[in-house]
C-alpha positions in Angstrom: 44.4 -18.8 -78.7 42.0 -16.9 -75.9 38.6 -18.6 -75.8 36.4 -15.2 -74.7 39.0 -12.4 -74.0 35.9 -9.6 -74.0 35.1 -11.5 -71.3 38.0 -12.7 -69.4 40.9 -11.3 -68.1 43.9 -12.1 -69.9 47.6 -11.4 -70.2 50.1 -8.9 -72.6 53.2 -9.1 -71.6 53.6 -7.3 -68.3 50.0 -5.8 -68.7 46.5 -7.7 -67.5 44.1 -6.7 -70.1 40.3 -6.3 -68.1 38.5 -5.5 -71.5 34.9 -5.9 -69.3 36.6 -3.2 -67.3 37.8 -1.0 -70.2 41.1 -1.1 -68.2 45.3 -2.2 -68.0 46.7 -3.2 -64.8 50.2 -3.5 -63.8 50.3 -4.3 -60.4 49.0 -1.8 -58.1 48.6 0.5 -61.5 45.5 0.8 -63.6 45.5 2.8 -66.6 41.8 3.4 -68.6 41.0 3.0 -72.4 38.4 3.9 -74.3 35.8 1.1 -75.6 37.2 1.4 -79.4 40.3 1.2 -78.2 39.7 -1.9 -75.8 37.5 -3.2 -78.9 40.6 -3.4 -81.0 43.3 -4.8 -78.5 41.0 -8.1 -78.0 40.5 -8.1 -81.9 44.5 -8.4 -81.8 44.8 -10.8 -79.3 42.7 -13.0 -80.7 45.4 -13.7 -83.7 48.6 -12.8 -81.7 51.6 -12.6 -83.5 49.4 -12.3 -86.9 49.2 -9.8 -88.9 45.5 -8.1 -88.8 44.1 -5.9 -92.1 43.2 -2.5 -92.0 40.2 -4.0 -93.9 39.0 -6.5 -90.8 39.6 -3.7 -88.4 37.0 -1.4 -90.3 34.5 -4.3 -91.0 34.7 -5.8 -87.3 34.9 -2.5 -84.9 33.7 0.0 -87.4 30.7 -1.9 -88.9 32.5 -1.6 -92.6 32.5 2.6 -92.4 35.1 3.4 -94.1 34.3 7.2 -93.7 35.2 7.2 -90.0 37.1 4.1 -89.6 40.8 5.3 -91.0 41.3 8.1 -88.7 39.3 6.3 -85.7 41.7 3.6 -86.2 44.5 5.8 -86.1 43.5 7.4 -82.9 43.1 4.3 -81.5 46.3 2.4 -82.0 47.9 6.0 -80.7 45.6 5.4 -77.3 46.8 1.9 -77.4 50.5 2.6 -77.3 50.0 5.7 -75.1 48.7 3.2 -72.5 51.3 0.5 -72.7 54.1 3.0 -73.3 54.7 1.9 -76.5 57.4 2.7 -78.8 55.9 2.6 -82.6 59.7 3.0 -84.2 60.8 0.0 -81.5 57.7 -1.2 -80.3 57.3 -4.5 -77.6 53.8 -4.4 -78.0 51.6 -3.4 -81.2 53.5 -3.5 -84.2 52.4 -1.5 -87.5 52.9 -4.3 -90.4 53.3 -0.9 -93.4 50.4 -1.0 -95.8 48.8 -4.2 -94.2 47.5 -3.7 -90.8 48.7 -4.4 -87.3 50.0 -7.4 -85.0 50.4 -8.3 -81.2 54.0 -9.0 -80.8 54.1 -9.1 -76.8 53.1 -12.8 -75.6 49.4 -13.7 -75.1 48.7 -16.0 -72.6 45.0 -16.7 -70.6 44.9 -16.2 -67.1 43.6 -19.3 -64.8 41.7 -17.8 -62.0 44.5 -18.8 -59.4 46.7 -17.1 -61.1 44.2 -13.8 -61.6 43.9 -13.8 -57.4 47.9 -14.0 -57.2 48.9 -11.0 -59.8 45.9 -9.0 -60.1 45.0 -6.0 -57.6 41.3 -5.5 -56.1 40.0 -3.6 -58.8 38.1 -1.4 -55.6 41.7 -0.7 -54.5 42.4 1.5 -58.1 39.9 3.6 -56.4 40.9 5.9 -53.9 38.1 7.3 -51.6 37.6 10.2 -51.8 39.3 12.6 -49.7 39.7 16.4 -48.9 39.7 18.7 -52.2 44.1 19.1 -52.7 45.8 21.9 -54.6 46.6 21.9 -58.0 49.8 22.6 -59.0 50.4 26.2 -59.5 49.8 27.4 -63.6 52.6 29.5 -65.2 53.6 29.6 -68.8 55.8 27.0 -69.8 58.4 27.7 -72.1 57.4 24.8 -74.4 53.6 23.5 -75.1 52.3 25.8 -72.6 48.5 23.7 -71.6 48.7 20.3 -72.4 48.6 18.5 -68.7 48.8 21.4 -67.6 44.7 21.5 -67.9 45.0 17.7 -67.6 45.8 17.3 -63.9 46.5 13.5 -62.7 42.8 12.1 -62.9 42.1 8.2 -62.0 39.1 6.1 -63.4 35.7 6.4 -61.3 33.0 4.0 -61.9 29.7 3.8 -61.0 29.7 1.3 -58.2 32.4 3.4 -56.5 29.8 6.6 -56.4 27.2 4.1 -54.2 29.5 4.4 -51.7 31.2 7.9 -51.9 30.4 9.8 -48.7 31.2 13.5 -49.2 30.6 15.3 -45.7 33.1 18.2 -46.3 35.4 19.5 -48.6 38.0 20.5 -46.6 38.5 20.8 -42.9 38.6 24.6 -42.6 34.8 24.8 -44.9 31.9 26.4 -43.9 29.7 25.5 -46.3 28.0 22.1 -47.0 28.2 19.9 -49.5 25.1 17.2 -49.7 25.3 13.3 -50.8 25.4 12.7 -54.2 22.5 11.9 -56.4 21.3 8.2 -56.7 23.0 5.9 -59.8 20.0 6.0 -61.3 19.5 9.9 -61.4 22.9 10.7 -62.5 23.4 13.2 -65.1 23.7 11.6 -68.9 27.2 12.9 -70.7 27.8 11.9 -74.4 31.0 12.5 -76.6 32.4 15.3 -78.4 35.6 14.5 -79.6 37.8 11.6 -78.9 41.2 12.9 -81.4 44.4 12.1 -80.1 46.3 14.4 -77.5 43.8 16.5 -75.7 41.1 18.8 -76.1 40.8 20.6 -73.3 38.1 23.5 -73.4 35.1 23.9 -75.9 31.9 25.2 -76.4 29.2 24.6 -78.8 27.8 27.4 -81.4 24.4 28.9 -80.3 22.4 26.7 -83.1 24.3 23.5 -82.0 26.0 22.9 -85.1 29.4 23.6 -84.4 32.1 22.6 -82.2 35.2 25.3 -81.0 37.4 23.6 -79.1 41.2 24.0 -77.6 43.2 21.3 -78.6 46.9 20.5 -77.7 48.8 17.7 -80.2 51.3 16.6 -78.2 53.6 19.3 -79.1 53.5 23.1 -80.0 50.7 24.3 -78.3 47.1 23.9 -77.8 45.4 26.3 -80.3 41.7 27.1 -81.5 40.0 24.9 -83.7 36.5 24.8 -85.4 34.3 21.6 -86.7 31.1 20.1 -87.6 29.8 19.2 -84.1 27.7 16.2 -84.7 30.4 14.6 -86.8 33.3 13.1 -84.5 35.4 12.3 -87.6 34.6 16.0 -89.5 37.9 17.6 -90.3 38.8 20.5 -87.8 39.8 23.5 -89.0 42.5 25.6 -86.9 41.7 29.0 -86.2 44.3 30.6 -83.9 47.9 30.9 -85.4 50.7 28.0 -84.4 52.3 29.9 -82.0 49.7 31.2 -80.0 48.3 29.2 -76.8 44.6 29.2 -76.6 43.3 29.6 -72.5 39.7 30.7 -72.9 36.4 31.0 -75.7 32.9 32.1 -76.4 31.1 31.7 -78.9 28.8 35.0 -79.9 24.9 34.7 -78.8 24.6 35.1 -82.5 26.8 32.5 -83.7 28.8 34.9 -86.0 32.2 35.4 -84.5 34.4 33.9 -81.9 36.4 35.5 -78.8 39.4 33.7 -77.5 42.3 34.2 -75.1 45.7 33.5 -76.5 49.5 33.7 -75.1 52.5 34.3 -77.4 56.1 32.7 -77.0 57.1 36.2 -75.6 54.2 35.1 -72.3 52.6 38.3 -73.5 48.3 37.8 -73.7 46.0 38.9 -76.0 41.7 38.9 -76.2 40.8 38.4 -79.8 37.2 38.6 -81.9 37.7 36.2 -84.9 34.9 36.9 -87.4 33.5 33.5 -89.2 32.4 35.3 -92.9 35.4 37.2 -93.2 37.7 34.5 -91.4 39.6 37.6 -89.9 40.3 38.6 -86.6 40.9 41.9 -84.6 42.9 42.5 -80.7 40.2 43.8 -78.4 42.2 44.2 -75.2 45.5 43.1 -73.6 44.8 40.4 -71.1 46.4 38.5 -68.1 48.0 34.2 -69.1 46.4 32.9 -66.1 45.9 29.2 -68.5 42.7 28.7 -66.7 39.5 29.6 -68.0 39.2 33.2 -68.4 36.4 35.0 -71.0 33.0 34.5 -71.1 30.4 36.4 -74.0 26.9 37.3 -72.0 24.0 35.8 -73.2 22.7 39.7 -74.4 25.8 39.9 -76.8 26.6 43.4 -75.7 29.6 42.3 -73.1 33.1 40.2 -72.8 34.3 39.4 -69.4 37.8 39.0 -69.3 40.7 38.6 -66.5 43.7 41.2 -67.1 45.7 43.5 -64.6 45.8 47.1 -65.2 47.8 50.0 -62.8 49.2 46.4 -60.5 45.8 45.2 -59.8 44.6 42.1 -61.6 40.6 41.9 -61.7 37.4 41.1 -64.8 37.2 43.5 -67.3 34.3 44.2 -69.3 34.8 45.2 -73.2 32.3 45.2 -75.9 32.5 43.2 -79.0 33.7 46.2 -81.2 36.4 47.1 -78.5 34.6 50.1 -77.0 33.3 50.6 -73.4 37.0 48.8 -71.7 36.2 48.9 -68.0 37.5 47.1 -64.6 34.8 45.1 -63.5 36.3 43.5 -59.9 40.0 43.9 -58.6 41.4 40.9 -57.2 43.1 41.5 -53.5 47.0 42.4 -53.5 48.9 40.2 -53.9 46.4 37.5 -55.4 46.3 36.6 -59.1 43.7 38.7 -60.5 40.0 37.4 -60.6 39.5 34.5 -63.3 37.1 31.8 -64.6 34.0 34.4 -65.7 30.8 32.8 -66.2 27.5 34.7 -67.0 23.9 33.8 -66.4 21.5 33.4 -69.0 20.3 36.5 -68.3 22.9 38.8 -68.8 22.4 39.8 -65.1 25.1 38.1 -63.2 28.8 37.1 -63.5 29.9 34.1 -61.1 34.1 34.4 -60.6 36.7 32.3 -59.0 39.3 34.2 -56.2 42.1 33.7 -54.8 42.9 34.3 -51.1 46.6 35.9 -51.3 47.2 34.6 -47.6 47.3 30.5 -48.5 46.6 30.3 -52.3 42.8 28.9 -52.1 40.0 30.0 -54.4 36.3 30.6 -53.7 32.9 30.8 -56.3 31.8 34.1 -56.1 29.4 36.4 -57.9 28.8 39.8 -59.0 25.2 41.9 -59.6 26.0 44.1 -63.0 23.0 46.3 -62.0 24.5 47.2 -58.3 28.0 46.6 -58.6 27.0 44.3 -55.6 29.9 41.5 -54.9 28.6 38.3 -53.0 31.3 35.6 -51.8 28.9 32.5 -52.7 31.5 29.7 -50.8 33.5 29.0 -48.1 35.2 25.9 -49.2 39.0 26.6 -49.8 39.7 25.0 -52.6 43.0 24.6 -54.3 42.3 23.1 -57.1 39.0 25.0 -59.2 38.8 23.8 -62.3 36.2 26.2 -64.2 32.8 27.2 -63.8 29.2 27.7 -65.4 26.0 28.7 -65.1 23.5 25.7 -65.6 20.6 25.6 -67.7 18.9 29.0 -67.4 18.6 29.7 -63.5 21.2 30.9 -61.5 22.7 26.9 -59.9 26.4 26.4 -61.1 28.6 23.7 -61.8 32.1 23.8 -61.2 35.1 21.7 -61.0 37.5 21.1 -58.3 40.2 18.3 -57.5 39.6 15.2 -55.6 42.5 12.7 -55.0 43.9 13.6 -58.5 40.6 13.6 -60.3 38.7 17.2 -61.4 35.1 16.4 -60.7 32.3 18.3 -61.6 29.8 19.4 -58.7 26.7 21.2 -58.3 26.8 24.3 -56.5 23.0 25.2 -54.6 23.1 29.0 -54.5 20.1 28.7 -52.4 21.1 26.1 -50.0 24.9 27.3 -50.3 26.0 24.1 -50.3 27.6 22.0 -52.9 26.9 18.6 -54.2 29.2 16.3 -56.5 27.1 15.0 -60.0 29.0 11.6 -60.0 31.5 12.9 -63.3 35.1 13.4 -63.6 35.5 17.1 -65.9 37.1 20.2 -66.1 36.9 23.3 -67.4 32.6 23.7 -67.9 30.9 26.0 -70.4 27.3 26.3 -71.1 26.1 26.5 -73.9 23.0 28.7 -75.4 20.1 26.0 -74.7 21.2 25.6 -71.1 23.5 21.8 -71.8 27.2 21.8 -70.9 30.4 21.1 -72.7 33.3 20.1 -70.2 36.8 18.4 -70.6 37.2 14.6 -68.9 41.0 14.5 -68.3 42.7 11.4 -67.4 46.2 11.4 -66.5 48.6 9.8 -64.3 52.3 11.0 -63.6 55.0 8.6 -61.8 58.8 8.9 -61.3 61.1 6.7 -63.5 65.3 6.2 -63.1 66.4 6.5 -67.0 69.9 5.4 -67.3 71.8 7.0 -70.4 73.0 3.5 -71.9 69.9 1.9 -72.2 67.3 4.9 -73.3 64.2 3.5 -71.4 63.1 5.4 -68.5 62.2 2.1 -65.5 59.5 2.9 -63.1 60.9 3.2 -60.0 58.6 4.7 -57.6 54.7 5.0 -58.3 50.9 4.6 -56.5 48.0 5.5 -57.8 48.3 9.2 -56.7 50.8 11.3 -59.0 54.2 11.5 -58.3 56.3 14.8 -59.2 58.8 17.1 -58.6 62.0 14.4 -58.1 64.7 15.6 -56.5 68.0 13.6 -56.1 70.2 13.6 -53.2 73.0 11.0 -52.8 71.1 7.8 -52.6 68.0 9.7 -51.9 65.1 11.3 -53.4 63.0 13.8 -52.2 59.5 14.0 -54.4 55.9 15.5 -54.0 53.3 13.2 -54.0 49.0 13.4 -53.2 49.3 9.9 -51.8 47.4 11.4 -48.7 45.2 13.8 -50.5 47.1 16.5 -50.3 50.3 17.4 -52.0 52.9 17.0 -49.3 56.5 16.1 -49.4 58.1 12.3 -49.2 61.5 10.8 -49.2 62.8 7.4 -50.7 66.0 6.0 -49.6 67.0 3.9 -52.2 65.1 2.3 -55.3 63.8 -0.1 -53.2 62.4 1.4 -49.9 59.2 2.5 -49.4 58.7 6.1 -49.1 58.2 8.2 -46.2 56.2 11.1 -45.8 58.0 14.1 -44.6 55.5 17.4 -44.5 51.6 16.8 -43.2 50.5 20.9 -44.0 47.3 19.8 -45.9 47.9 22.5 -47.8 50.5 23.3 -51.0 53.6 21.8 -50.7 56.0 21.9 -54.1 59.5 22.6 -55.6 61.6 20.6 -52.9 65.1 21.1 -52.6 67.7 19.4 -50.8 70.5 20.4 -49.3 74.2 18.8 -50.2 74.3 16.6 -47.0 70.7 16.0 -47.6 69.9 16.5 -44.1 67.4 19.7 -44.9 65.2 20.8 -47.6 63.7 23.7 -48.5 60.5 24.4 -50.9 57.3 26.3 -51.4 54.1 25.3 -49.2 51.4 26.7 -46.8 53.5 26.4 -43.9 52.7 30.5 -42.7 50.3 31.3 -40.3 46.8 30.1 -41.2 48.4 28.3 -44.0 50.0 31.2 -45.3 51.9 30.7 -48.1 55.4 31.1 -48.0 59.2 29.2 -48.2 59.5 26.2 -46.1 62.3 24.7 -44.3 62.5 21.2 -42.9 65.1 19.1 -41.1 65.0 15.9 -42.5 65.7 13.9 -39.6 62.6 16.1 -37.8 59.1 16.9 -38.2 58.8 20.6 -37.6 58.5 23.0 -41.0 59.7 26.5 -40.5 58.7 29.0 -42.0 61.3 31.1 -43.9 58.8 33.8 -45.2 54.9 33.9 -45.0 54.3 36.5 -47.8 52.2 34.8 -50.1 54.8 35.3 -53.0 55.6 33.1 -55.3 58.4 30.8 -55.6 60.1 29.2 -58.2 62.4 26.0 -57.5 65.5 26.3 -55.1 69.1 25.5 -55.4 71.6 25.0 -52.4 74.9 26.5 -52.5 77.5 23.4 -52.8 78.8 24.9 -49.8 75.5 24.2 -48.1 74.5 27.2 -45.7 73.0 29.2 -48.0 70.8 28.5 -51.5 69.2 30.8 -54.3 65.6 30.6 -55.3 63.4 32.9 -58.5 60.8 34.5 -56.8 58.1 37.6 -56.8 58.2 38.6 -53.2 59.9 42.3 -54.1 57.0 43.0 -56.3 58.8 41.9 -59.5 60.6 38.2 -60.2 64.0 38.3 -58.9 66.5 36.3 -57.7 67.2 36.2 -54.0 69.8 34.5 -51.8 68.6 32.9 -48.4 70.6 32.0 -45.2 69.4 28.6 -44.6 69.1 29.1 -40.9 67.1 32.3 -41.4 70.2 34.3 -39.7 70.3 37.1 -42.7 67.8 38.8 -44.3 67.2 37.6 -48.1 69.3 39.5 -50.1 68.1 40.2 -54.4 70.7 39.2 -57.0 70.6 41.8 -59.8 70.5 40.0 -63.2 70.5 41.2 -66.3 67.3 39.8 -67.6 64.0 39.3 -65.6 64.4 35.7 -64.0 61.5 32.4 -64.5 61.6 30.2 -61.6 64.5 28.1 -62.4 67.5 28.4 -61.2 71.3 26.5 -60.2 74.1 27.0 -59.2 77.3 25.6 -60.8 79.4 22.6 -58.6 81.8 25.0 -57.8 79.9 27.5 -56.5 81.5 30.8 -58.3 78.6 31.0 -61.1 74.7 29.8 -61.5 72.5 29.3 -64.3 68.8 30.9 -64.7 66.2 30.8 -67.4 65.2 34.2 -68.2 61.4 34.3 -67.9 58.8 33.5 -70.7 62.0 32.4 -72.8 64.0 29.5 -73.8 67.2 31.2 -73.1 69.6 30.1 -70.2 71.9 32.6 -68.3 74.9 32.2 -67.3 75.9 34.4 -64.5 79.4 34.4 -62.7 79.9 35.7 -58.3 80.5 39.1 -59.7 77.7 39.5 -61.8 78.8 39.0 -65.2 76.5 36.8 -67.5 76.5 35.4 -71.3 73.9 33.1 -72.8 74.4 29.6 -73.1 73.9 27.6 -76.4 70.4 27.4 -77.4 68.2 24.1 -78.8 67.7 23.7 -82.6 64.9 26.0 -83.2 62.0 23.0 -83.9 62.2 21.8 -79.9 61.2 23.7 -77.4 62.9 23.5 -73.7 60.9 21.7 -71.1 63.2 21.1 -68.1 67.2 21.3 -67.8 69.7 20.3 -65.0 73.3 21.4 -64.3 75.7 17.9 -64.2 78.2 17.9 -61.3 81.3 18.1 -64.5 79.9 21.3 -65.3 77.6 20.0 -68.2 74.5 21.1 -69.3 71.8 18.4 -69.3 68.2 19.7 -71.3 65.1 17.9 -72.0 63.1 19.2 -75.3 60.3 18.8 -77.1 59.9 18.5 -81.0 59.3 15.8 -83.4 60.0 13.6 -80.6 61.5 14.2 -76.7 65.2 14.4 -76.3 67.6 14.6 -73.2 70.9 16.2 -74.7 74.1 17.2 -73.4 75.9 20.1 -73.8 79.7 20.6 -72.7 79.5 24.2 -71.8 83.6 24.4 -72.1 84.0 22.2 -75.5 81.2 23.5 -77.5 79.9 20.0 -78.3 76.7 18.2 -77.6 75.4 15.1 -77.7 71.4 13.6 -77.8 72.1 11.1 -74.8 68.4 10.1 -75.4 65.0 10.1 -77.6 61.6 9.1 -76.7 57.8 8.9 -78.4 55.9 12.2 -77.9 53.7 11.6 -74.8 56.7 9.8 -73.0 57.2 12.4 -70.5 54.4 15.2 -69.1 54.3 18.1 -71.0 56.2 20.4 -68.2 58.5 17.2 -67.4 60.9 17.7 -64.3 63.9 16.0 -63.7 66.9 15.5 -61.5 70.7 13.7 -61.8 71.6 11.1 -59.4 75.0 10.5 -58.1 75.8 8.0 -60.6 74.8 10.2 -63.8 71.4 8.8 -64.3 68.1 10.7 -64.3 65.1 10.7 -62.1 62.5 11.8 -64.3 58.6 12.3 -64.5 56.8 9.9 -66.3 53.8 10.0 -68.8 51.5 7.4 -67.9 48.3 8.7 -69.0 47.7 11.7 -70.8 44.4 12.1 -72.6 41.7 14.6 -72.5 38.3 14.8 -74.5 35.4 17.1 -74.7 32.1 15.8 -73.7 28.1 17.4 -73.7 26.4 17.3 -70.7 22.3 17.9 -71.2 
């Protein structure tokens, strides 16, 4: 039996439990929990292998409340197996014990301190410093959950003692602007809890008297919706507000604390600004809007405006409508090209509106602000940042807080409109909305993606490549893999040979990089990056064997993920560079000009051809639906999933099969013989196993490459 495991490391299974630390460590990996959650591992571990009541549970971590404690207890045996990749219906670790309580079944053991120098990493090296501000990936609706991770980008732990020594001179290379050192330990801003309910609640705002909480929150499947609760009680029971198939991207609350105003998205990707009225509990559509999933409505302060972000005539932009759905009018239009104008915020005066922009030419976004009296437009920053995470007003001046990605963590800074210069406040959040007295409610999102082999026969995806950056985007290529990874701050591409050897970065654009493909003989790749002019965004070409990138096309279009011809001089990639998604056909030595496929539905960005060449598939865009289309054009669906699961990623099999990862009750690989008419489920996994948009790849000997789920939760917290 451990002596003091709240005090001393100790060992589970393949896991070293740091309870001091809050923390898991596998190696070089480190994966957070929450103090309740910690609280009732060490309880475990002090009986391992014994069965522990519900009742001692409540009494020992919940101080006997037995009006919190059953679904606190629930929440945290789900954060528990979430972190040690658990399985409850075969579980290695924490095993339910029905109508009893739980038990460790993974071996306990206490660690001597020779053997904690020998297997346990620095615990400074889980922290990366701090490096240029990288891009997030790009957001388009998913044709599953359609937020989820999306929101929760890959975020690491930060503690204290890691800010003393965080030295922030610049954001990126290219900024003008400053940001200053960050404030002292001892003046850091005080954040308490919101929520802490299982999956991840990912936007929220508190009603003008403080009493209640709206909040998005995603479940682990479906999609994140609108719910409404008591604010000051965690445990209150929240009452959805939004309908189940409608994905929930932006609220306000109304100055007077009598109706709501959301953003929602429908299966069919089309968007919709709605005013949900709390005495009637009935809602009306104000406006069409643009699915940007990142924040995009704000109510002013005066009551007698939404700001919203929509595209009207081609040109995205804010729109302003009142609450009764009068007075629609374009309030900013984004540059061509560029997504339209997003992230509104108003000042507590009613007088300004501060906006993120996008710069069409290399994908970054700025803060900027508008004057509603004068019409007058002020770019606020220089700083170039990929990934912007949400802004706000603070308290009742005009000083903002935003959030922006740093080494796979969104951190919220403090933007000096007087200074122009920003500073970071020392918290990891996303997504910021102030609230009528001035305080802050923001989303702290931890998650941590690697790449795992999953081989058919045995059903457990094996981590095969992983740091303490995310890993994504796996591509297969004989005995090779081509992935993204942030290892260096920036999302750039890397190779791994085998299993084995250590990867190799291929790309150093410091800019976007995603979407790699690679050709037959594996010698080239092609994908989407910043490789243009000025980091113009465009399609990329690399020689494997080289260094140099060319760029195919610097047009700032979109681009979906590319698939070589099995012939290998030419491939096929889903993109928006006509004006409208298509599908076009490269010459991989740039030779030709790019020639559009006409198909019989719009295209998403997924696309493949068969082995043999003569016919591809393409998933027809917001939809579930595959395509089949032959060399001359012809095209039929292909068999659908059972109309619980959603699609999340699918794959063509060199024998002509088709190979589909879904989403339901649980996540499932199946199989479909296109020819035969038969499938098969090759695998199932826990919800949470795999991110919510999941890519994934075939090797050469059948098996997957897959994106794996380390970390995936996300609560709301209040900032005063």
């Amino acid at each position: 039996m451990l002596k003091n495991p709240e005090h001393e490391r100790f060992q589970l299974g393949e896991w070293i439990v740091d309870a001091a630390g809050n923390r898991l460590q596998r190696g070089e990996e480190t994966r957070a929990l929450r103090h309740k959650a910690m609280a009732l591992l060490v309880l475990l571990a002090r009986h391992p292998g014994e069965t522990v009541s519900r009742e001692e549970i409540v009494a020992r971590i919940w101080d006997g409340n037995q009006f919190v404690a059953p679904k606190a207890i629930n929440t945290a045996v789900w954060t528990l197996r979430q972190a040690l990749g658990d399985d409850p219906d075969s579980p290695r670790y924490l095993e339910t014990v029905a109508k009893k309580g739980y038990r460790l079944i993974a071996p306990v053991s206490a660690i001597t301190r020779v053997e904690e120098t020998a297997t346990v990493a620095d615990p400074s090296a889980s922290v990366p410093p701090v490096a240029a501000v990288d891009p997030a990936p790009a957001i388009t609706p998913p044709t599953g959950p359609r937020h989820g991770p999306r929101w929760a980008a890959a975020l690491l732990v930060t503690s204290l003692a890691a800010l003393g020594g965080w030295a922030w001179s610049t954001l990126t290379a290219s900024s003008s602007n400053t940001v200053q050192t960050p404030e002292t330990p001892s003046h850091l801003p005080q954040a308490q809890p919101l929520s802490q309910a299982p999956g991840q609640e990912y936007l929220g705002q508190l009603s003008p008297d403080g009493s209640q909480l709206a909040f998005a929150w995603w479940q682990g499947q479906g999609v994140g919706r609108l719910y409404l609760r008591a604010a000051a009680d965690g445990a209150a029971e929240a009452r959805a507000i939004s309908p189940i198939d409608e994905e929930v991207s932006g609220l306000a609350w109304a100055p007077d604390g009598q109706a709501l105003a959301y953003v929602a998205t429908q299966s069919s990707g089309s968007c919709t600004l709605w005013i949900y009225r709390l005495a009637t509990q009935s809602r009306q559509a104000l406006a069409a809007c643009q699915a940007l999933f990142t924040p995009s409505l704000d109510w002013s302060p005066d009551g007698r405006w939404l700001a919203f972000s929509a595209t009207a005539e081609g040109v995205g932009g804010l729109f302003l409508i009142a609450p009764d759905g009068s007075g629609l009018r374009r309030l900013s239009s984004a540059p061509p090209a560029a997504m339209a104008d997003h992230q509104p915020a108003w000042s507590a005066d009613s007088r300004h509106l501060a906006f993120a922009r996008q710069d069409p030419a290399d994908g970054s976004r700025d803060l900027h602000e508008l004057t509603l009296a004068s019409g007058a437009l002020t770019r606020l920053s220089q700083l170039k940042l990929y990934g912007l995470h949400g802004i706000s007003y603070r308290g009742q001046g005009r000083e903002l807080v935003f959030s922006a990605t740093q080494q796979d963590r969104r951190m919220l800074l403090h933007w000096d409109t007087a200074r122009a210069s920003a500073r970071p406040l020392g918290l990891e959040g996303s997504a910021p909305k102030r609230n009528a007295d001035g305080s802050i409610v923001y989303a702290l999102l931890r998650a941590h993606t690697s790449i795992a082999r999953l081989r058919w026969g045995s059903g457990v995806p094996e981590r095969a490549i992983s740091s303490v950056a995310n890993d994504r985007a796996p591509t297969a290529a004989g005995q090779g893999l081509a992935f993204v990874s942030n290892r260096t701050g920036h999302p750039e591409i890397w190779w791994a040979d085998s299993d084995s050897a250590p990867p190799r970065r291929l790309t150093a654009l410091e800019g976007l990089s995603s979407s790699p493909a690679v050709s037959p003989d594996a010698s080239q790749l092609v994908f989407a990056g910043s490789c243009g002019p000025g980091k113009r965004m465009g399609l990329c070409r690399l020689e494997r064997a080289g260094t140099t990138v060319q760029a195919l096309t610097a047009d700032a279009a979109e681009y979906g993920r590319a698939s070589w011809h099995p012939g290998g001089r030419e491939f096929v990639v889903a993109s928006d560079r006509g004006g409208s998604w298509q599908l076009w056909r490269f010459r991989a030595d740039g030779s030709q000009a790019p020639q559009a496929l006409r198909t019989e539905q719009v295209p998403g960005p997924q696309v493949q051809w068969a082995a043999d060449g003569r016919s591809l598939v393409y998933q027809a865009r917001a939809s579930q639906g595959l395509r089949l289309r032959s060399a001359e054009g012809q095209e039929r669906d292909l068999p659908g999933l059972p109309p619980e699961e959603s699609l999340v990623d699918w794959q063509l099999s060199p024998d002509g099969a088709l190979l589909v990862l879904s989403r339901g009750s649980r996540e499932r690989f199946r199989r479909f013989e296109l020819g035969k008419g038969r499938q098969t489920v090759l695998s199932a996994h826990p919800l949470g196993t795999f991110p919510e948009l999941a890519r994934f790849s075939l090797a050469a000997d059948g098996s997957a490459w897959v994106e794996l789920s380390n970390t995936a939760v996300a609560d709301l917290m209040h900032l005063r």
